[in-house]
C-alpha positions in Angstrom: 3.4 -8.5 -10.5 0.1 -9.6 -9.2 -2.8 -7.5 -11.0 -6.4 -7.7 -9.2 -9.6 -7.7 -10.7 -11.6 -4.6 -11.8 -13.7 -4.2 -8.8 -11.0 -4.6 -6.3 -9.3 -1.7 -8.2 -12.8 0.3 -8.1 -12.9 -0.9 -3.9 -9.5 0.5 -3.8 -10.4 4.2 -5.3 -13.7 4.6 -3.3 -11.7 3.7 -0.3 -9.2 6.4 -1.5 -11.7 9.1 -2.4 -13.4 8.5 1.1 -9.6 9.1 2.9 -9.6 12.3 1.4 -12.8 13.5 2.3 -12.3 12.2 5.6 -8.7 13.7 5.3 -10.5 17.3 5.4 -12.0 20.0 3.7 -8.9 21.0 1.9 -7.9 17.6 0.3 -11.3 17.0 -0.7 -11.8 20.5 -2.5 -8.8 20.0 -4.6 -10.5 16.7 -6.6 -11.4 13.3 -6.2 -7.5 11.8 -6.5 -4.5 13.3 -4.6 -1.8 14.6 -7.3 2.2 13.6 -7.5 2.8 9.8 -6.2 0.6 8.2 -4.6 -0.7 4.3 -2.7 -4.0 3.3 -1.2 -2.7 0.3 1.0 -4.1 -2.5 2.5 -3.2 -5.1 4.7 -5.7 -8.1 5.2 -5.6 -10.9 7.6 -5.7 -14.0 5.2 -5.6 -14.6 1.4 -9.1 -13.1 0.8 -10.9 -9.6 1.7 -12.6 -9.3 5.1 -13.5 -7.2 7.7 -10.2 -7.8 9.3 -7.7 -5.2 7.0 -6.7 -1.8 7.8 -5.2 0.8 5.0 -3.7 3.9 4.6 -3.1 6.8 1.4 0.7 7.2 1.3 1.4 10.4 -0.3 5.0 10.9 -1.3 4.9 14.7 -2.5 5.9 15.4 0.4 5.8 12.3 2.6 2.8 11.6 4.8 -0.5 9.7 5.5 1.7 6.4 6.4 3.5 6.0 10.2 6.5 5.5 8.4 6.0 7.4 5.3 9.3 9.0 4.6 10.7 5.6 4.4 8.5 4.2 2.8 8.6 6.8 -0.1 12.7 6.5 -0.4 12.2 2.4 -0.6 9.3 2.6 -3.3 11.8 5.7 -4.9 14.7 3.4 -5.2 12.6 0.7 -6.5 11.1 2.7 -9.3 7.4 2.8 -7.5 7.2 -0.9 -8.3 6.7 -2.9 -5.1 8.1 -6.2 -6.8 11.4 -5.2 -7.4 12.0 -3.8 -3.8 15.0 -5.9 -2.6 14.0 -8.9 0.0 15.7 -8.2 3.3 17.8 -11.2 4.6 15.6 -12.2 8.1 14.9 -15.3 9.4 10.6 -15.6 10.0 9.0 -17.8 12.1 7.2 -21.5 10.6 3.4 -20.1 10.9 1.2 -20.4 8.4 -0.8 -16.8 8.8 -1.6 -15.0 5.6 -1.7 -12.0 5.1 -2.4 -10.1 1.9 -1.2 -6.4 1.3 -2.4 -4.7 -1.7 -1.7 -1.2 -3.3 -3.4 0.7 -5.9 -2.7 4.1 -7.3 -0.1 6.3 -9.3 3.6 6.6 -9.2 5.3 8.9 -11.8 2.4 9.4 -13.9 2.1 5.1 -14.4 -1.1 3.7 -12.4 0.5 1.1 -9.6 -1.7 -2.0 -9.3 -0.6 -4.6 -6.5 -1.6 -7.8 -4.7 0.3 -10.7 -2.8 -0.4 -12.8 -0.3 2.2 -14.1 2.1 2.7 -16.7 4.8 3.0 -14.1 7.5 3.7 -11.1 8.4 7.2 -10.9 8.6 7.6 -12.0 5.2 5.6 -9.4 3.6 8.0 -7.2 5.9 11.3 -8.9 4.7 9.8 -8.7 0.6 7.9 -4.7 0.6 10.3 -2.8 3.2 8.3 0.0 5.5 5.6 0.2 2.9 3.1 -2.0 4.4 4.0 -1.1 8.0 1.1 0.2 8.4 1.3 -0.4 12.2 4.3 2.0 12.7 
């Protein structure tokens, strides 16, 4: 498991508590962190932050916030909410070098979920996290 620095985690829960209250009145009455399991995820176009990353709050209690959250709350079920030990799919991906880096930060049974990796594309973060960070649908 990758673990990131301090401010990337605090980056990660600003970003989170500003989903919520952009989420609506509702969400953002009932506190500052969602409750049940839970990922702030990020995808970023090359191995360092930039303006080019897009994200989404996964909430698994029930499923939603993600285009494909159902799955992607049975894959990180099975797995025990660690995104490491989600099994690699067997897929051949293309030769080109273009990073991306897909992190996750929040709560999964009651244990905070820190994540980071960067990968040569994206069809290998595909083939290694499942539907979790496809955030594109």
């Amino acid at each position: 498991m990758t673990y990131i620095t301090r401010a990337t985690a605090a980056a990660g829960a600003a970003l989170a508590a500003a989903g919520l209250l952009l989420a609506g009145p509702a969400q953002a009455v009932s506190g500052a962190t969602p409750s049940g399991d839970w990922l702030f995820l990020t995808v970023t176009r090359g191995e360092s932050p930039s303006t080019d990353s897009h994200g989404t709050l996964l909430l698994c209690d029930p499923p939603k916030g993600h285009p494909r959250a159902a799955d992607a709350c049975a894959v990180l079920a099975a797995a025990g909410g660690d995104i490491a030990r989600i099994p690699q799919k067997d897929v051949f991906c293309p030769m080109i070098y273009a990073p991306v880096t897909a992190r996750a930060h929040g709560q999964w049974k009651g244990r905070p979920v820190e994540f980071q990796e960067t990968y040569a594309g994206e069809c290998v973060m595909n083939a290694r996290t499942g539907p979790v960070f496809a955030l594109d649908g």
